[in-house]
N, C-alpha and C positions, 0 to 999 in steps of 0.2 A: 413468667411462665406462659406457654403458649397455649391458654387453655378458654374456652369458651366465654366463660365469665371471669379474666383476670384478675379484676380489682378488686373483689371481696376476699381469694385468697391474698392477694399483696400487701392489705390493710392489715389481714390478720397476723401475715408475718412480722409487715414491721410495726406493729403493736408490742409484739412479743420481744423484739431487738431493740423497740424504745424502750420498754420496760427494762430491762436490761441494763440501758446506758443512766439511764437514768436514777434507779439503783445505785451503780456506778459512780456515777458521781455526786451521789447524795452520800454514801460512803465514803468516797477518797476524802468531799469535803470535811465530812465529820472526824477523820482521821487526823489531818491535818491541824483543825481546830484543838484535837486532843493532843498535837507536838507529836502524834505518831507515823515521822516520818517514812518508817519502814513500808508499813501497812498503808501508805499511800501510794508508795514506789509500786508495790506490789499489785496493787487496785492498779494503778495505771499498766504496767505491763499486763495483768489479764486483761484490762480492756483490749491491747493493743493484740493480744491473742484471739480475743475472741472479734474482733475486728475480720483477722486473716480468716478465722472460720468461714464468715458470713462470707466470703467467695468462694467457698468450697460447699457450701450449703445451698446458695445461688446456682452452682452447675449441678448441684446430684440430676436434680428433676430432665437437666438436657441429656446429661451424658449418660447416666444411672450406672457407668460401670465400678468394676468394681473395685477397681482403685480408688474411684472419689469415693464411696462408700465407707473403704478402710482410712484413708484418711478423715476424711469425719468422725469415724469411731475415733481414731487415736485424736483427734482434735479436742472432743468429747470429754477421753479420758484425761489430758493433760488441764483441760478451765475446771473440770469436777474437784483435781486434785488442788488447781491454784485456789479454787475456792474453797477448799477444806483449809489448807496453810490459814489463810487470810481471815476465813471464819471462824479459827481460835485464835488470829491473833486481835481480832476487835469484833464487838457484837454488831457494828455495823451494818458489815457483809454478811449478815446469817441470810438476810430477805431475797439475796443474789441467787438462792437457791431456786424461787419460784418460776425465773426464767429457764434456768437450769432441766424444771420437768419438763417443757417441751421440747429442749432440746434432746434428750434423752425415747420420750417419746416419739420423736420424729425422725432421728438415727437408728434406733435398735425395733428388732420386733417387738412384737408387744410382748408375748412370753418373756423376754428378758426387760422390757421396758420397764413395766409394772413393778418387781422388786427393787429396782436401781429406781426408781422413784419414791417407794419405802424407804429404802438406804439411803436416801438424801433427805427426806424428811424426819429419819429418826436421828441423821446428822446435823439439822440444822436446829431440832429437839435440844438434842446433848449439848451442841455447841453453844446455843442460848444459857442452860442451865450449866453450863463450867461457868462463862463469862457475871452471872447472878450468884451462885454458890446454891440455887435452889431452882426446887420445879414447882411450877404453878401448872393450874390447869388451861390456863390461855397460852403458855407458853407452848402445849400439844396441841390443842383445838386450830390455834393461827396455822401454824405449817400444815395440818393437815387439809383442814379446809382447803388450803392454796395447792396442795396436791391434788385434791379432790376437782378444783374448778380447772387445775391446767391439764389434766387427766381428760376431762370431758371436754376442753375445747381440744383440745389436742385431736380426739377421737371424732368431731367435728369436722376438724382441718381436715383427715385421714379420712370420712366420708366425701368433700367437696372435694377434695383431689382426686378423690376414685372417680368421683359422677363426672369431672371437665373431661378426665381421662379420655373417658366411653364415650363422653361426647366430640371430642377432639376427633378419636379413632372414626367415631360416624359421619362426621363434618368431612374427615380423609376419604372413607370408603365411597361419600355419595360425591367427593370431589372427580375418583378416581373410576366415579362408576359412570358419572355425567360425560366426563372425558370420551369412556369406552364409547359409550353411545353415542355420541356427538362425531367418533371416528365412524362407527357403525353406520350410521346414517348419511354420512359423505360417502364411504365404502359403497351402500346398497344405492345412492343417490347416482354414482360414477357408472354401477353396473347396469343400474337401468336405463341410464343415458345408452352403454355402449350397447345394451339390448335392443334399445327403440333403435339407434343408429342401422346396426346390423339389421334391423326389421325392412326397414325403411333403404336400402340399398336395395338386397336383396328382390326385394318386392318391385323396384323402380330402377336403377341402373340397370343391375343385373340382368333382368326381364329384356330390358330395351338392346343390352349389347345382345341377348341371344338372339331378338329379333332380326337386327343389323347382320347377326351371322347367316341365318337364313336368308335373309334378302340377297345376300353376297352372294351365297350359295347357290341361289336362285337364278343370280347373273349370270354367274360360270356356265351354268348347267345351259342357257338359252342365248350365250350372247352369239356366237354363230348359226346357228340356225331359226333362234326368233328371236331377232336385235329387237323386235317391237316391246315384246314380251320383258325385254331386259332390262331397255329403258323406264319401260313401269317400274320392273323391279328396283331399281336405281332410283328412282325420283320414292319411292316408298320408303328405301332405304334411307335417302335423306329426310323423306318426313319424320320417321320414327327418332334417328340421331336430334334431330330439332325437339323434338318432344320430351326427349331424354337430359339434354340440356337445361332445357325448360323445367323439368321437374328436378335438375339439379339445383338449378339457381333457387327456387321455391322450397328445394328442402331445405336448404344452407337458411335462408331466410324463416323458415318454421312459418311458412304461409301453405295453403290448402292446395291442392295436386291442380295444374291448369287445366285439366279434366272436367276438375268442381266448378271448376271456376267459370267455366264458359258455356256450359250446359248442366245440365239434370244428369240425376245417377245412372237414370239407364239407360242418355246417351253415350256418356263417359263408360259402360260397361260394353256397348255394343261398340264402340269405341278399340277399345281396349280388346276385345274378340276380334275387328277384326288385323288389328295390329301384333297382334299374339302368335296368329297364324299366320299372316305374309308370308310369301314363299315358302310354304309346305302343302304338303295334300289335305291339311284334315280341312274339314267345310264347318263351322260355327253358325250356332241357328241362336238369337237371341229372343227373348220375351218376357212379357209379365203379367203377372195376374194378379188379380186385387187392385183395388183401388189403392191409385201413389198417395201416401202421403208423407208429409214433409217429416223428415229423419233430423240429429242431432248431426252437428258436422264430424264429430268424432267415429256416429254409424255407417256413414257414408264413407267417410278414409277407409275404414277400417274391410268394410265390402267391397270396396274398390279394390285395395290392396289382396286382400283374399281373394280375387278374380285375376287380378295380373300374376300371383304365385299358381294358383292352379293352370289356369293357362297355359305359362311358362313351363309348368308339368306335364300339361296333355303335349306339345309340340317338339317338346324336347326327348321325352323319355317311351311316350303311350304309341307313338306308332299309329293313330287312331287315324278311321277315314271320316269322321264324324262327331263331334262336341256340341254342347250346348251348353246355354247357360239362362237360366230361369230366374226371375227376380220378383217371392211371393210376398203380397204384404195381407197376414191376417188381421184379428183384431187387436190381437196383443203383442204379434213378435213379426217380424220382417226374417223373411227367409231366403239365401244365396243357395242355389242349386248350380253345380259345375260338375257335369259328367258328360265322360266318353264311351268309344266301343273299344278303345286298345288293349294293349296286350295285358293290361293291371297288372298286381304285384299285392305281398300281403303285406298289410297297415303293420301289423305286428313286428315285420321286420324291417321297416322304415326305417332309415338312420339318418336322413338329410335334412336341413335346417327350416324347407317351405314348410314342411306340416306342423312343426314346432312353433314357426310362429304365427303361420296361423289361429292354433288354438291359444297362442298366449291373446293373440290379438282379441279374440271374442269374450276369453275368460274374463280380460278386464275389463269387458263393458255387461258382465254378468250373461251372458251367451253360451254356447257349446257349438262344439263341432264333431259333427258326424263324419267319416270314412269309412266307405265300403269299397270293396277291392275283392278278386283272387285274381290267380295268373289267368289270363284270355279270357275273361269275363269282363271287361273296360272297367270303370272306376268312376265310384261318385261321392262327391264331396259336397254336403249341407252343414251353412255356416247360418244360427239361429239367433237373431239380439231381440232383447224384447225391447217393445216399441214404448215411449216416454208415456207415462200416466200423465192423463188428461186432467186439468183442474177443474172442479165444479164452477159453476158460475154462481 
C-alpha cells in the first residue's frame, strides 16, 4: 500500500493471513491424522481459495472500484460457506473462523460487518457444540472473545488506513502544490527578467537610436548650407552609436553603464543631457545641490536610467526650448529633478512604457516618483531614493 507509514499496516495484514494459513494447516494436518481425507481435501482447496482472494484483497486499496469490491464480497461469501461445510465436518476448522472476522470486517461496512461477525461466532459456537454433543461455557467465551479482539483490531486497521490515507492525500496536495510554486516562481523569475530587459533597452538602446535620429536629422537639415555644422553633427552621431554599442556589450555582460564606469554620477548625467539633446533646439542646464555622497550602484543605474527616459521624453515628444536636470542629495533621500517648458501632456492619460518603468525602477529600491504635467505648462519629473543608513561606529 502506498501509504505514509506502510510497514505497520503490511505486518498487520499478514499477521491476519499468517494466522489463517496456519490455522490451515494445523487442521488439514489434524484431519488427516484422523484418516479424514475428505476434510483435508477440502482445507486444502479453501486454502487454495483463500489464496486467490489475497490478490483481490491486495488491489481493493489501489483500484477501490467496484468490481474488486463485489468480487471480494463474493470471494468472502464462497471461504465463509467452505468454512461452514468443513467446520461440521471436523472440530478442527471451528478456530478458521477468527481470521474469518477480519476479513468480513474489512470487506463489508460496518453495519453489515458487525452481525456477520455474530453469525460466524454463533456458528463456530454451534459448530463446536454439534462436534462435543454439549455446551460448555469456554466453548461461548473462546469465540467470542476472538470476536471481540478481531473486532477491535480490525477497527484499528480501519483507523490507520484512514490516517495514511489523509496523509498520503497531503504528502500529494504539498507535492502538487510545491510543483505550482516552483512553476510560479520560474514563471515570475522569467517575467522579471523580460521586465528588467525591456527596462534596460528601452532606457539605453532606444534612447541612443533616437539620439542617432536627431543627429541625422540634423545633418540633412545643415549638410548644404553649414557642412561645418554637419560634420559636428556626424562625428556626434558617431560618438553616441559608440556609446550605444558600448552599453550594449555591458548590458549583455550585466556590468555597470560605461557612464558609471568612467566618471561620477553627475558627469554621466550631464553626460547623458547633453547626448539626449544632440541635434535639437531644446538647451539642457545641469546641476547639483547638496553635498555628493557616495550612492549604492544600484542608486546610481537606476538615476541614470530615469534621466536617459525622461530625456529621451523631453526631445522627442515636449517640443521644449529649455530642460534641466538637478541632482539633490538631502540627508536621507537623493533627489532626480528633470523638467522642461514644452507642450506637457496629462500623467493621467499616459500610456507609454518610460513612466512605467520608471516608477517600477524607484519602487524597487523603496523610492517614489512624482509627475507633474498639463498641456502647455512643460513637465516635471522627481525621482526620490532614500539614501543607505549609516552604521554607528
Amino acid at each position: 500500500m502506498n501509504t505514509p507509514f506502510p510497514p505497520a499496516l503490511r505486518l498487520l495484514r499478514w499477521v491476519i493471513h499468517g494466522t489463517f494459513a496456519i490455522l490451515l494447516a494445523i487442521a488439514i494436518a489434524g484431519a488427516m491424522r484422523e484418516d479424514r481425507a475428505g476434510a483435508a481435501w477440502g482445507g486444502l482447496l479453501l486454502g487454495l481459495l483463500y489464496g486467490i482472494g489475497l490478490t483481490i484483497e491486495a488491489r481493493l486499496p489501489h483500484f477501490g472500484g467496484r468490481l474488486h469490491l463485489a468480487l471480494g464480497r463474493v470471494w468472502l461469501l464462497t471461504v465463509t460457506a467452505g468454512w461452514a461445510v468443513l467446520a461440521l465436518s471436523s472440530p478442527r476448522f471451528v478456530w478458521l473462523a477468527f481470521p474469518l472476522f477480519f476479513a468480513c470486517l474489512h470487506l463489508l461496512p460496518l453495519a453489515v460487518a458487525l452481525p456477520a461477525v455474530t453469525l460466524l461466532t454463533a456458528g463456530a459456537v454451534a459448530a463446536d457444540a454439534w462436534h462435543t454433543g454439549s455446551l460448555s461455557a469456554a466453548q461461548v467465551v473462546g469465540p467470542m472473545i476472538g470476536a471481540i479482539v478481531a473486532t477491535l483490531m480490525a477497527l484499528v486497521y480501519k483507523v490507520l488506513h484512514a490516517e495514511s490515507e489523509q496523509r498520503r492525500e497531503l504528502i500529494d496536495h504539498l507535492v502538487r502544490t510545491q510543483d505550482m510554486l516552483l512553476r510560479a516562481e520560474s514563471e515570475s523569475a522569467r517575467l522579471a527578467e523580460r521586465e528588467r530587459l525591456a527596462r534596460e533597452i528601452h532606457d539605453t538602446l532606444a534612447q541612443g537610436m533616437s539620439s542617432i535620429i536627431l543627429l541625422l536629422r540634423a545633418v540633412r537639415a545643415n549638410l548644404s548650407d553649414h557642412p561645418e555644422r554637419a560634420t559636428r553633427h556626424i562625428a556626434e552621431a558617431e560618438q553616441t552609436a559608440r556609446e550605444n554599442l558600448e552599453e550594449a556589450r555591458h548590458f549583455v555582460r550585466g556590468l555597470a553603464p560605461p557612464a558609471l564606469q568612467q566618471s561620477s554620477l553627475g558627469a554621466a548625467l550631464r553626460r547623458i543631457g547633453d547626448t539626449a539633446t544632440a541635434g535639437s533646439d531644446t538647451g539642457v542646464r545641469f546641476e547639483i545641490s547638496g553635498t555628493p555622497v557616495p550612492l549604492p550602484a544600484e542608486h546610481e543605474l537606476a538615476l541614470l536610467r530615469i534621466a536617459q527616459g525622461a530625456l529621451g521624453n523631453v526631445t522627442r515628444h515636449s517640443q521644449a526650448r529649455h530642460a534641466g536636470v538637478t541632482l539633490t542629495y538631502l540627508d536621507d533621500v537623493v533627489v532626480l529633478d528633470i523638467y522642461d517648458d514644452g507642450r506637457g501632456f496629462r500623467p493621467d492619460q499616459a500610456v507609454g512604457y518610460g513612466l512605467r518603468a520608471m516608477r517600477e525602477r524607484v519602487t524597487a529600491l523603496g523610492g517614489s516618483l512624482a509627475v507633474e504635467s498639463a498641456p502647455g505648462e512643460g513637465t516635471a519629473v522627481a525621482a526620490t531614493l532614500p539614501l543607505p543608513v549609516k552604521e554607528a561606529p
